[in-house]
C-alpha positions as CSV (number, residue, x, y, z in Angstrom):
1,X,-24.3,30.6,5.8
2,X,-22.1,33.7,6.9
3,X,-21.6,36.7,4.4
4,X,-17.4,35.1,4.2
5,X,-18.7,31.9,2.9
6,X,-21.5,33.2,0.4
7,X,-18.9,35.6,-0.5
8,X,-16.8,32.8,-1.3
9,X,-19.3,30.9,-3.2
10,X,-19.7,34.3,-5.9
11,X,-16.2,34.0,-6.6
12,X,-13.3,32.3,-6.1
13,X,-10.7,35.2,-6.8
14,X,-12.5,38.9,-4.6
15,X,-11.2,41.6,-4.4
16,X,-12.4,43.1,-0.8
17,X,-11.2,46.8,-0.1
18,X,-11.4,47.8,3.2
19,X,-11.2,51.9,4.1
20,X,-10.6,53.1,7.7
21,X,-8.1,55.0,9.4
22,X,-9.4,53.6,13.0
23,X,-6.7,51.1,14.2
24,X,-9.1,49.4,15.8
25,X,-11.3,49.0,13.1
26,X,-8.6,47.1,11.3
27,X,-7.4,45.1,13.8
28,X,-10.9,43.7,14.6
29,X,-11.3,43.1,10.9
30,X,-8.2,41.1,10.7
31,X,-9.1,39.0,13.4
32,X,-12.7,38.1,12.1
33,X,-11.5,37.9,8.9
34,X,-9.0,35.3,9.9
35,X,-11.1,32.9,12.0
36,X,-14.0,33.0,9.5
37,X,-11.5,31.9,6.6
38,X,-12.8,34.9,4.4
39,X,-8.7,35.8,3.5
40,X,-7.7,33.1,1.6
41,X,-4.8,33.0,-0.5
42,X,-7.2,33.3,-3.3
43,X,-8.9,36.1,-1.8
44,X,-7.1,39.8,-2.6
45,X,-7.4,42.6,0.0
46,X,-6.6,46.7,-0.5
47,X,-6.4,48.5,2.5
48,X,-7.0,52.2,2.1
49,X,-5.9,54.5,4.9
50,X,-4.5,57.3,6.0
51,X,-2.2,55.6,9.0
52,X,1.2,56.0,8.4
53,X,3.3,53.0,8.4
54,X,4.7,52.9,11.9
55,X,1.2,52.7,13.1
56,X,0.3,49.6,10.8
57,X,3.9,47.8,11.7
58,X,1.8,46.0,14.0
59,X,0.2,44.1,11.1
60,X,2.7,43.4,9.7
61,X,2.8,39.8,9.8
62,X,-0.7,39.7,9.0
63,X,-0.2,42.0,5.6
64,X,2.9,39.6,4.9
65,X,0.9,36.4,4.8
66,X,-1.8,37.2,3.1
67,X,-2.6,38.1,-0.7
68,X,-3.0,42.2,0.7
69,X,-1.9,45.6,-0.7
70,X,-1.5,48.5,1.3
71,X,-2.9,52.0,0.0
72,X,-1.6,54.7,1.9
73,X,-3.4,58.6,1.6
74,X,-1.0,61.6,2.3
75,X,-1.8,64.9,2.0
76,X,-5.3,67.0,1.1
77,X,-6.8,68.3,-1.9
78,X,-4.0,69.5,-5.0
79,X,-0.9,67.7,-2.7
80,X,-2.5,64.9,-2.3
81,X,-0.1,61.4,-3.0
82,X,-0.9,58.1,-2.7
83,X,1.9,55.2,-2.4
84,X,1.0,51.3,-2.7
85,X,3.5,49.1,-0.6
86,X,3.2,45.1,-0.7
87,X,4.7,42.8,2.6
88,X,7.0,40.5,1.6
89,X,7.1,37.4,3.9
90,X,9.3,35.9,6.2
91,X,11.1,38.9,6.1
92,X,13.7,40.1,8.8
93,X,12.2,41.9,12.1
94,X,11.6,45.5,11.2
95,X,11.8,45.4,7.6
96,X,10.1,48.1,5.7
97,X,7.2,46.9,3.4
98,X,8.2,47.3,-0.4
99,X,7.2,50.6,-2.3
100,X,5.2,49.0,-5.6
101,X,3.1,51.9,-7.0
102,X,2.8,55.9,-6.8
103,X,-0.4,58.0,-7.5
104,X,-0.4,61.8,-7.8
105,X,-3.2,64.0,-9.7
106,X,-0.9,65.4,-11.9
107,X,1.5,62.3,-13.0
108,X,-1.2,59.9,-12.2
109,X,-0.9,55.8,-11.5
110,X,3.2,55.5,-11.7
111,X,5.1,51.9,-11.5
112,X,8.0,52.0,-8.7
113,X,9.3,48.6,-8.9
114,X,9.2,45.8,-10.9
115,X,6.9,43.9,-8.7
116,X,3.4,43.9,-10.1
117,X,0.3,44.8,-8.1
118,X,-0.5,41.5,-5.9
119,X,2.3,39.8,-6.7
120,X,2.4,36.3,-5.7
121,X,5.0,36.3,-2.8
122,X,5.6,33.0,-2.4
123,X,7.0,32.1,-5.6
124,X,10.4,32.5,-4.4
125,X,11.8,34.3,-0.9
126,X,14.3,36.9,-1.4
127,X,15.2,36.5,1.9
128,X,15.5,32.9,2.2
129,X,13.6,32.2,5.3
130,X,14.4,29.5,7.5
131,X,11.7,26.8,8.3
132,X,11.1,24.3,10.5
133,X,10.0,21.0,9.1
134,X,8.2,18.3,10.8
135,X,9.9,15.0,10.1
136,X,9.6,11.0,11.1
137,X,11.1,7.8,9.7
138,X,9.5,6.1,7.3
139,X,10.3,4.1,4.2
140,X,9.9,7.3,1.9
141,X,11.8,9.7,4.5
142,X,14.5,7.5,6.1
143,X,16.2,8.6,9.5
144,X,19.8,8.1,9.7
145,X,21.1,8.5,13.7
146,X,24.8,9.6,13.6
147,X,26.9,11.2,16.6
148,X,27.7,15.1,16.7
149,X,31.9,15.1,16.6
150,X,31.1,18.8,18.1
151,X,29.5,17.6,20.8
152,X,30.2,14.0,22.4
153,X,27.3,12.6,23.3
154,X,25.0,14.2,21.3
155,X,23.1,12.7,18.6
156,X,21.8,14.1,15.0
157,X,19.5,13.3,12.6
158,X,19.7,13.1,8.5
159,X,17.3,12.3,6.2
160,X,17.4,10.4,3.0
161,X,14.8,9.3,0.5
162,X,12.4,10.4,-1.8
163,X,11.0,12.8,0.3
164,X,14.5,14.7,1.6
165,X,15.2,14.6,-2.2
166,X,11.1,16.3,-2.8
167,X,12.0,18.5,0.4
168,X,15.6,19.3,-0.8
169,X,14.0,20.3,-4.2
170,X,11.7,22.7,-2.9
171,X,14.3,24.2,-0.5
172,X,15.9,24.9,-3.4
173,X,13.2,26.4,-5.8
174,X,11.5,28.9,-3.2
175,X,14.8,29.7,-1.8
176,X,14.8,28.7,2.1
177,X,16.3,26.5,4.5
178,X,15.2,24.0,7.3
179,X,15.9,22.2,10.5
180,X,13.8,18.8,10.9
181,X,11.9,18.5,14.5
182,X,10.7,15.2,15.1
183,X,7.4,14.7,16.7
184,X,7.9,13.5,20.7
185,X,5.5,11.1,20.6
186,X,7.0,10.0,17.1
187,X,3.8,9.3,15.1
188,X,2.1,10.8,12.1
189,X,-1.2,12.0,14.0
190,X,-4.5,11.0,15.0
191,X,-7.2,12.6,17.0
192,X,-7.7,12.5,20.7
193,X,-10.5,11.9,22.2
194,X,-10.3,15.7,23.6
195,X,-10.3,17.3,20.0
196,X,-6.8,18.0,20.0
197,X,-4.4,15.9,17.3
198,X,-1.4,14.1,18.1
199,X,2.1,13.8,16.3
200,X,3.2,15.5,13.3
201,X,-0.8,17.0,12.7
202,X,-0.6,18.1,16.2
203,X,2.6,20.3,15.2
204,X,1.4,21.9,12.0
205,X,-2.1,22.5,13.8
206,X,-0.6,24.6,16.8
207,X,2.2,26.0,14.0
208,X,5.2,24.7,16.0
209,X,6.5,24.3,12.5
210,X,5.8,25.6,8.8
211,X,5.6,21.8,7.1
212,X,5.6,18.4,7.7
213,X,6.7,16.2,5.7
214,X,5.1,12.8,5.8
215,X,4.3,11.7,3.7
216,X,0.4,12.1,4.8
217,X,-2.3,10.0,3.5
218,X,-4.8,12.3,2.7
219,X,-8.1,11.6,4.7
220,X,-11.4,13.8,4.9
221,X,-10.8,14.2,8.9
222,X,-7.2,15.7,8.4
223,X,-8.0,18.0,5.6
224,X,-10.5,19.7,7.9
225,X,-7.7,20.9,10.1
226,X,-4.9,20.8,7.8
227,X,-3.7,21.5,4.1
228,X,-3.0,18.9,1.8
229,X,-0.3,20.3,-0.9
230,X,-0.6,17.9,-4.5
231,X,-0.2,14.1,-4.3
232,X,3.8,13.6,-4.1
233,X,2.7,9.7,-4.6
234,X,-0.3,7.8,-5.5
235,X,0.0,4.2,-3.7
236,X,-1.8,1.5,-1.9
237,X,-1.6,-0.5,1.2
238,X,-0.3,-4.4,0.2
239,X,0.7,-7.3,2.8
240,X,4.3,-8.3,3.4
241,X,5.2,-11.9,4.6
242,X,7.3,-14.4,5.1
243,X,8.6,-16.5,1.8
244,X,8.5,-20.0,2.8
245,X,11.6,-22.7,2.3
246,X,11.7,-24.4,-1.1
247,X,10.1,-27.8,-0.2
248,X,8.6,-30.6,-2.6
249,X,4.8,-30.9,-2.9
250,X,3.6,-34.2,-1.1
251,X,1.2,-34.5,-3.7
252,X,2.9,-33.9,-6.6
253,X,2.5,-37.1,-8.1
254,X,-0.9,-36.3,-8.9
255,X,0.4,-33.1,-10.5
256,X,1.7,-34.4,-14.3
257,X,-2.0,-35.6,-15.4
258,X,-4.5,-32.5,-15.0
259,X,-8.1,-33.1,-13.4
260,X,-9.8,-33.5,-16.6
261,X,-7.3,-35.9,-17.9
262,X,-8.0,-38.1,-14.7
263,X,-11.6,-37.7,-15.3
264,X,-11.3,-39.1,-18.8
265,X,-9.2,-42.3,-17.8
266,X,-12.1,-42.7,-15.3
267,X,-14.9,-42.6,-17.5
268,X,-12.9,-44.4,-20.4
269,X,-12.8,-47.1,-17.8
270,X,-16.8,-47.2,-17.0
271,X,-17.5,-46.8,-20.5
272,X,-15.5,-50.0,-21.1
273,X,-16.3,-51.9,-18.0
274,X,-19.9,-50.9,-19.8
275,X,-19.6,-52.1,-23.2
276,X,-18.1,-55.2,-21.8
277,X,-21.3,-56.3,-19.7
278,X,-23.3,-55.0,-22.7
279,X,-21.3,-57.3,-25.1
280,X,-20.9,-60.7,-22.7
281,X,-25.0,-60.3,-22.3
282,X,-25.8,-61.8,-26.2
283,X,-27.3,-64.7,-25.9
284,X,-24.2,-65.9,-28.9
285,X,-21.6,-64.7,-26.6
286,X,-21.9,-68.0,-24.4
287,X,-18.0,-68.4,-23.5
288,X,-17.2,-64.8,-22.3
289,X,-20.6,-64.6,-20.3
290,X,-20.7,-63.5,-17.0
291,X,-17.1,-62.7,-17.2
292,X,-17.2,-58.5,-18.1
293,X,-15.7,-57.9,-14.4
294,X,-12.6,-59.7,-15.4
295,X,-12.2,-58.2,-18.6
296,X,-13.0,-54.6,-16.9
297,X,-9.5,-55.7,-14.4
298,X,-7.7,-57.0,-17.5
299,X,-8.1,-52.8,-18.6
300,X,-7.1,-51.6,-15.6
301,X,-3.7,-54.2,-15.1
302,X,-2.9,-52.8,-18.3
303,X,-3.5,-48.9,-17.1
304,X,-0.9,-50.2,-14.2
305,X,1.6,-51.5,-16.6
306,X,1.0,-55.3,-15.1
307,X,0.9,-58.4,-17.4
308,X,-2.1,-60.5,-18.7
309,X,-2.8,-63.4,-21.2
310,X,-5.1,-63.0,-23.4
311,X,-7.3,-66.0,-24.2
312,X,-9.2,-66.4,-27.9
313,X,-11.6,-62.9,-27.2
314,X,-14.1,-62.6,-30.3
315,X,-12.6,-59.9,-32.5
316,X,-14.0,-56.7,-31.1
317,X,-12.6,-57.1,-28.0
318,X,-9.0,-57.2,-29.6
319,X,-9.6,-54.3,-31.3
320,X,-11.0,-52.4,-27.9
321,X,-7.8,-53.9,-26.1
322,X,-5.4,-52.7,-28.8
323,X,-6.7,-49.2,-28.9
324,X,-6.7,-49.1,-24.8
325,X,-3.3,-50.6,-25.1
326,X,-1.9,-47.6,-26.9
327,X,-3.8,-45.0,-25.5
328,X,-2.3,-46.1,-22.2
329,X,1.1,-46.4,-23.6
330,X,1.2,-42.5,-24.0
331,X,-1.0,-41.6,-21.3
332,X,2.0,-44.3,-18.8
333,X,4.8,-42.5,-20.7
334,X,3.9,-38.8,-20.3
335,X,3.3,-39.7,-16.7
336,X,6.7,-40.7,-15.9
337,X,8.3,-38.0,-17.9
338,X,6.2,-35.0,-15.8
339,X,6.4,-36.8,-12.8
340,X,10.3,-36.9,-13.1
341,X,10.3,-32.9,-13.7
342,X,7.9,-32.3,-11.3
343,X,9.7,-34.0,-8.3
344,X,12.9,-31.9,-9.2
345,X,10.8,-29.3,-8.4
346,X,10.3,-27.0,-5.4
347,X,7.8,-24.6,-4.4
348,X,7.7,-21.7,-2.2
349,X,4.6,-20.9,-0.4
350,X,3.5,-17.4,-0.5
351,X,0.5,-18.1,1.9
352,X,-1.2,-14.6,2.3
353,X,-2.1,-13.0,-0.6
354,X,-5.3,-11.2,0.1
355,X,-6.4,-9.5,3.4
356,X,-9.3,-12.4,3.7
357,X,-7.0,-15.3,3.4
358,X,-5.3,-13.4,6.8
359,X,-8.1,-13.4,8.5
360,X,-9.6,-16.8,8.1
361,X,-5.9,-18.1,9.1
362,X,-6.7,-17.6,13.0
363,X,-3.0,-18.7,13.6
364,X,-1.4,-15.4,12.2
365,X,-1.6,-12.2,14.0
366,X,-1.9,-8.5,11.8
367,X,0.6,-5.6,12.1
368,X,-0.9,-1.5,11.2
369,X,0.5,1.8,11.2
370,X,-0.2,3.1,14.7
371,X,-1.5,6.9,14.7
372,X,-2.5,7.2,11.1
373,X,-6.3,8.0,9.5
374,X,-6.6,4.4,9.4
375,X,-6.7,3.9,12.4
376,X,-9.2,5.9,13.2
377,X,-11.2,4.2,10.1
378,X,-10.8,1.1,11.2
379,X,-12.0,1.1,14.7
380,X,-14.9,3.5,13.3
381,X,-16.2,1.0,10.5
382,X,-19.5,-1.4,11.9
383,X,-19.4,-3.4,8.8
384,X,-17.5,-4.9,6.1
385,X,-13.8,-6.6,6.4
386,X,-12.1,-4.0,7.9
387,X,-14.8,-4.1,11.3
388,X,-13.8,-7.7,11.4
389,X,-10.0,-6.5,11.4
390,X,-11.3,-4.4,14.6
391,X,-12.7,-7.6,16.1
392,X,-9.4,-9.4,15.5
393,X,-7.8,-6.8,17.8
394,X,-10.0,-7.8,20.7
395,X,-8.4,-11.4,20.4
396,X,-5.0,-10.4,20.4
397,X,-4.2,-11.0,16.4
398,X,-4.0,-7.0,15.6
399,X,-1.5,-5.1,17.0
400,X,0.0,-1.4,16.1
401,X,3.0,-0.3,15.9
402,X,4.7,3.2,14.6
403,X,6.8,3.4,11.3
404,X,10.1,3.7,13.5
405,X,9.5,0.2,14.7
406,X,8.1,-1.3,11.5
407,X,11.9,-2.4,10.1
408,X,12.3,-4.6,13.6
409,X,9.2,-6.1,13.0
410,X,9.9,-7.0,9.7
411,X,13.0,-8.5,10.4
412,X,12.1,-10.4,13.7
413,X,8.2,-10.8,13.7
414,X,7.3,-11.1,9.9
415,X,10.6,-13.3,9.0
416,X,9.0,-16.1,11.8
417,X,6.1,-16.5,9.3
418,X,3.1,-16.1,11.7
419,X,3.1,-12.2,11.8
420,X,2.2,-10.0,8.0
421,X,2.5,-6.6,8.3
422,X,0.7,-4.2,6.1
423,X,2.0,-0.8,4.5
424,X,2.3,1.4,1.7
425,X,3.5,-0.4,-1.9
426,X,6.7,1.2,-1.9
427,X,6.8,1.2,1.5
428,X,7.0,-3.0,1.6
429,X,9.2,-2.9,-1.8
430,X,11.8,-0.9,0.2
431,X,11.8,-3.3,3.0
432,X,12.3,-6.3,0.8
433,X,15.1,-4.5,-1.1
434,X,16.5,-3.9,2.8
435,X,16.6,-7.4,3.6
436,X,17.8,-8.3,0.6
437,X,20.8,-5.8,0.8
438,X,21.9,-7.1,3.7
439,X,21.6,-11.0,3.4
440,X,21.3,-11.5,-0.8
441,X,18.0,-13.0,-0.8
442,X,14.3,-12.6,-1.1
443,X,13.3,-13.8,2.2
444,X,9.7,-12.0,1.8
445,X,6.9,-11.0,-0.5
446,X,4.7,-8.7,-1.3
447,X,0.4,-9.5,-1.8
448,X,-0.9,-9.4,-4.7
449,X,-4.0,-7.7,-3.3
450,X,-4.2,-4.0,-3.3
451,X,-6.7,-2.4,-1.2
452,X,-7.5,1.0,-0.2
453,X,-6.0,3.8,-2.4
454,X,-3.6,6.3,-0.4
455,X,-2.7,10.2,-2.1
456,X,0.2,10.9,-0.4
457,X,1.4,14.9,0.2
458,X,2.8,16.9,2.5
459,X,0.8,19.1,5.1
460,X,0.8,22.8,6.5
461,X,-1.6,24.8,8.4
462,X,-4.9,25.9,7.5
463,X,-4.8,28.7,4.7
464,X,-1.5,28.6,4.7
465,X,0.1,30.5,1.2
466,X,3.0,28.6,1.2
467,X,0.8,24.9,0.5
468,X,-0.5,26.8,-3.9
469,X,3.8,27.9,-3.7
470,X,4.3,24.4,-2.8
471,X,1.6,23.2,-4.8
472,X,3.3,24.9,-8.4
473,X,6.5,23.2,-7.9
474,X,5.6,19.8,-7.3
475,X,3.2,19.9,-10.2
476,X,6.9,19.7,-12.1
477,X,8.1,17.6,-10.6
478,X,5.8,15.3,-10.7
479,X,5.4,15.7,-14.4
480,X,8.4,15.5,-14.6
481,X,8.9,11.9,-13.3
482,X,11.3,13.0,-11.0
483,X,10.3,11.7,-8.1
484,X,9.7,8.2,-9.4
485,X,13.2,8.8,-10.1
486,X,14.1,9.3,-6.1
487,X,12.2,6.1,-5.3
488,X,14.4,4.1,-7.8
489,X,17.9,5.4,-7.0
490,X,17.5,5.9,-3.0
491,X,16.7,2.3,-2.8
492,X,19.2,-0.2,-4.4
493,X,17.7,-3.5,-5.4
494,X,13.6,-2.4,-5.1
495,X,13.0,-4.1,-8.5
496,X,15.1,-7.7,-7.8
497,X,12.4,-9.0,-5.7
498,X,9.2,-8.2,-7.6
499,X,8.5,-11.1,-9.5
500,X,10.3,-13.8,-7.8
501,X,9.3,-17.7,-8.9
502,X,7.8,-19.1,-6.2
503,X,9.0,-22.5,-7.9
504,X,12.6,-23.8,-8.7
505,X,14.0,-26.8,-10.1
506,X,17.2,-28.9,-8.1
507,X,19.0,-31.7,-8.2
508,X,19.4,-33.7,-4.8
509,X,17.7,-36.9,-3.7
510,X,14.7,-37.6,-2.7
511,X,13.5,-37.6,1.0
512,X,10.4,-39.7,2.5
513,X,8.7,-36.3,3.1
514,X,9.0,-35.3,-0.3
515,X,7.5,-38.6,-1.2
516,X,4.9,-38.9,1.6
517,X,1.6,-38.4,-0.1
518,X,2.1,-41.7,-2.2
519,X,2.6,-43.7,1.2
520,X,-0.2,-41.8,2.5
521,X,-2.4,-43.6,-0.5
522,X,-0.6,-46.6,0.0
523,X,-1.1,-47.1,3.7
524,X,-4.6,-45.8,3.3
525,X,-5.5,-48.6,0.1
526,X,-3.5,-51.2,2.7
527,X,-6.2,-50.6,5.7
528,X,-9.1,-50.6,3.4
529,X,-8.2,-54.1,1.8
530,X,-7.8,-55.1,5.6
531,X,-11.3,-53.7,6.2
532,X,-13.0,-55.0,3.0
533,X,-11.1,-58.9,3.8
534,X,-12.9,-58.4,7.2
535,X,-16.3,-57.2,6.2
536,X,-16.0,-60.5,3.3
537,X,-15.3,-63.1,6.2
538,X,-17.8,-61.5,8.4
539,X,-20.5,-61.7,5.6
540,X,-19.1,-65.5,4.5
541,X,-18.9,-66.4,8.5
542,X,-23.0,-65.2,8.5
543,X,-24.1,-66.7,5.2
544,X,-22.6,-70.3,6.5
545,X,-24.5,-69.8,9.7
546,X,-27.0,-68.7,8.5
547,X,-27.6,-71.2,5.9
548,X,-26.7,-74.2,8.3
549,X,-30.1,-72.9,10.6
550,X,-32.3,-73.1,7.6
């Protein structure tokens, strides 16, 4: 390990002092100390020297940026006067660096300004700085295109959402302004296969711009060549599709009895079909002998509502036959009443809630966030759900696309009902709350599976001082519930569509669709009693010729 990075490891807050009047010497040291990472923000630096000023003005930028005191020597022996100075950042081109502290032999260690020794700079700018922000449409940071009336033909951008409100806020707080540059390949960023980074990342990396915005999902690839500030958001990717029309279930009928209820009338039908056969066999029961099929049909006509006689049975089968009687009297009754409610009825199918059921559907086809981290994870994975995901690329049922086309999508694609796309929580609620803006319905859903976690931030450079400024005033805000807050008032109607029924009830007639699973039974009972009166000639045809041979 290098001496930075064990230096680093004793303590998180050093104090390195560094004494040379060599130019050189200093310059060198600034350099190293900047690639290896060793002047942190957390890191403090006094410089002792006896340059005058205009010789370190070449430094200047470096001294502003960094957590770094300037000690300045003048004069020998009994004269001898020492003055501290601190470099504000961002300040104007040729500003003077700020006179903090005074030391003479005779006054000693003397306070000049209110400033404390290593201040922290970035708390707020004094000379409001203006920064330029990487920006990009998304459901959190929404792009509004409107024409310039200064100049015809010109187009500008605004942002709205949750994170202009988070950026606005900040603005405010440290005292600076902004202009948003938009990536020109108009993605987040994702590595190339050269080592370089694309998008947004690609920006902060080569420091075209102070921050991006994002928000980023925070991934162990970017943090090695960005900084993450706080999580602005804690989410998780969901699936949005297509609600389906309200539509009767075929098989509803079967619907106002549960399964166990059916398998009681079964078995209460064996058992008595059984204690019939059981009964008939004593040798004193000679008149209802041999009969216990036709009583076990006489149960079942009744179960059908269908009419009987009822010759002179011995007494406990009139006492079996009154209890089935009544038992199927309520059983007959509650059927008709919950088969009535049911067929008013009408459900709407919410097919995909769970990434698996997606991908055993072959028919529907996947939409992901092109140039984020998870790309990259997903066509790195070799096992698991998400390398099958990569395999369904191969076969045409993944494709990406960028967060500026994502609304389209939604609207055209995912609206036909054979395309889900997959985002962010609030990201999906804010399209649903679009569409139902604009039209007054809920024409889509939300999953109700939740799968990998995203920590949302925004990103700057590598080291960069502004990212613990930053860092302070979102921990407020968050706190705070503020930006919670954004999410909820920049997005009308994100709560009407949450919790939707997927079943309604209506009043309108009944169609042969709705209706068609009991024709199904009844034209598949039809074709078996064709088949069984077959099979009964064939076997009576055989007996009869077979008999007449012997």
């Amino acid at each position: 390990m290098p001496f930075s990075g064990r230096l680093r490891q004793v303590s998180t807050h050093t104090t390195i002092v560094v004494i040379s009047d060599d130019p050189a010497f200093l310059s060198a040291f600034f350099k190293w100390s900047l690639k290896v990472r060793l002047l942190v923000w957390w890191t403090r630096l006094l410089v002792v020297t006896r340059l005058s000023l205009p010789h370190l003005q070449l430094h200047y930028t470096t001294f502003s940026k960094m957590n770094a005191m300037l000690f300045i020597i003048m004069g020998r022996s009994k004269s001898i006067r020492c003055n501290m100075y601190v470099h504000l950042p961002y300040s104007p081109r040729g500003s003077q660096p700020l006179w903090v502290a005074s030391w003479t032999p005779r006054r000693g260690f003397l306070h000049t300004s209110n400033i404390p020794l290593f201040p922290d700079k970035f708390s707020k700018f004094p000379h409001g700085p203006h920064f330029l922000v990487a920006s990009e449409g998304n459901q959190f940071h929404k792009m509004i295109t409107y024409d310039d009336p200064e100049a015809p033909g010109v187009s500008r951008i605004h942002f709205t959402g949750s994170m202009a409100e988070l950026l606005e806020y900040l603005a405010k707080a440290l005292n600076f302004s902004y202009s948003n540059v938009r990536p020109p390949d108009r993605i987040f960023g994702a590595k190339l296969t050269n080592g370089s980074w694309s998008g947004m990342v690609g920006m902060v990396i080569r420091e075209e711009v102070q921050l991006a915005v994002g928000p980023f999902m925070l991934s162990g690839e970017r943090n090695q060549v960005v900084d993450f500030t706080v999580p602005a958001l804690i989410d998780s990717w969901r699936i949005i599709g297509a609600r389906g029309h309200p539509e009767v279930d075929p098989w509803g009928f079967v619907f106002p009895l549960a399964p166990l209820v059916w398998a009681f009338i079964l078995a209460a039908l064996i058992v008595l079909a059984a204690a019939a056969f059981f009964m008939s066999s004593f040798p004193t029961n000679t008149q209802r002998k041999g009969i216990w099929l036709q009583v076990t049909f006489d149960y079942i006509r009744i179960l059908l509502q269908q009419d009987m006689t009822v010759p002179s049975y011995w007494w406990w089968e009139r006492l079996v036959l009154m209890v089935w009687m009544m038992g199927t009297l309520v059983l007959t009754r509650s059927y008709s009443g919950n088969l009535m409610a049911l067929l008013a009825v009408r459900h709407i199918s919410e097919p995909y809630q769970s990434r698996r059921q997606v991908l055993d559907d072959p028919s529907v086809t996947m939409i992901w966030l092109k140039g984020s981290g998870l790309e990259d994870y997903i066509k790195s994975v070799d096992s698991g759900i998400y390398w099958e995901m990569a395999n369904a690329e191969k076969i045409g049922r993944l494709i990406w696309r960028t967060l500026l086309q994502f609304p389209g999508d939604v609207d055209t694609l995912v609206r036909k009902g054979r395309y889900v796309l997959m985002d962010a929580s609030n990201g999906v609620i804010g399209y649903i709350a679009q569409d139902f803006s604009r039209t007054g319905e809920c024409s889509f859903y939300s999953s109700k599976d939740e799968f990998l976690p995203l920590i949302l931030g925004m990103i700057s450079s590598k080291d960069n001082p502004l990212i613990p400024a930053l860092n302070k005033r979102m921990m407020g805000m968050t706190e705070a519930g503020l930006f919670y807050q954004w999410l909820k008032t920049t997005e009308p109607n994100s709560t009407v569509c949450v919790n939707v029924p997927t079943k309604i009830t209506v009043r309108t007639n009944l169609s042969i669709s709705n209706i068609r699973g009991m024709f199904i039974i009844l034209v598949v009972g039809y074709a078996v009693c064709v088949l069984v009166f077959f099979l009964e000639h064939l076997c009576y045809t055989t007996h009869r010729i077979w008999k007449h041979h012997k």
